[in-house]
VEXKOL-484247 format. One record per residue (C-alpha): y, z, x. Coordinates in steps of 0.05 Angstrom, whole numbers, plus 5000, padded with zeros to 4 digits. Layout:
YZX/...
% end
This chain:
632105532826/638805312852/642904742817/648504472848/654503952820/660503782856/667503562845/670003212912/676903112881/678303822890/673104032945/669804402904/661704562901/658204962838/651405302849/648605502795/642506012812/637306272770/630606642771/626606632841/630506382901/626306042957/629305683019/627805012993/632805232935/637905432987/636404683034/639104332968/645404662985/646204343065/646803573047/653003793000/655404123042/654903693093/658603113060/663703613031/665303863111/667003113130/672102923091/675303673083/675404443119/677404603052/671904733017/670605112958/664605452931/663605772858/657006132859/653906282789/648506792790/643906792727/637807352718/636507202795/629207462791/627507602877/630507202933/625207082993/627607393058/626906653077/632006463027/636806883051/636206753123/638106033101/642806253055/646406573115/646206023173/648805503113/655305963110/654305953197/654205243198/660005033154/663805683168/669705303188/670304863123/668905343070/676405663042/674105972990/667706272959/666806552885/661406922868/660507102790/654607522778/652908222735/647808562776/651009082827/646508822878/649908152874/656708532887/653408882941/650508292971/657307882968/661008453003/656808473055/656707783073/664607883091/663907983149/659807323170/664406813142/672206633148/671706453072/675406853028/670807132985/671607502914/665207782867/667307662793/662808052736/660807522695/665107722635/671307572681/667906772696/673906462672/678406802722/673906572775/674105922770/682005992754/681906302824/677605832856/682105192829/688505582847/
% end
């Protein structure tokens, strides 16, 4: 399940994922983005994963042409996770967007959202 807020004021999207991740979880994340990329192509994204259970090879396919799409608006993506797989997964979605993109452990959480309102 995917929950996401946003602050507009500072360009800034939260996800908040937990458990099983389908594509519909991931198609919540579009419309936001979508608004966000209009008024901005400085967008920011602070990415909370919590006990993430499986991710459908659907999901991530979705997950990845999201990042595609708005490529050009999204500044800056934090991912805060404590699974190495998360790391893993985050550094190897460098290479697909112009974001600059950190993995924080989820003991450091504070100084990723520091570094995300910087």
């Amino acid at each position: 399940m995917i929950n996401v807020l946003k602050n507009q004021d500072e360009n800034l999207i939260v996800v908040r994922a937990h458990g099983g991740l389908e594509k519909n979880d991931f198609e919540k994340i579009n419309p936001v983005l979508e608004e966000f990329s209009k008024n901005s192509n400085q967008i920011k994204l602070f990415i909370e994963l919590e006990e993430i259970s499986n991710i459908q090879p659907d999901a991530l396919m979705e997950d990845m042409r999201s990042y595609l799409r708005y490529n050009d608006a999204i500044k800056q993506i934090a991912v805060v996770g404590n699974k190495d797989w998360e790391r893993i997964f985050t550094r190897l979605s460098e290479p697909f967007v112009s974001a600059e993109v950190r993995y924080f452990p989820e003991s450091r959480s504070l100084e990723a959202l520091n570094w995300i309102e910087s």
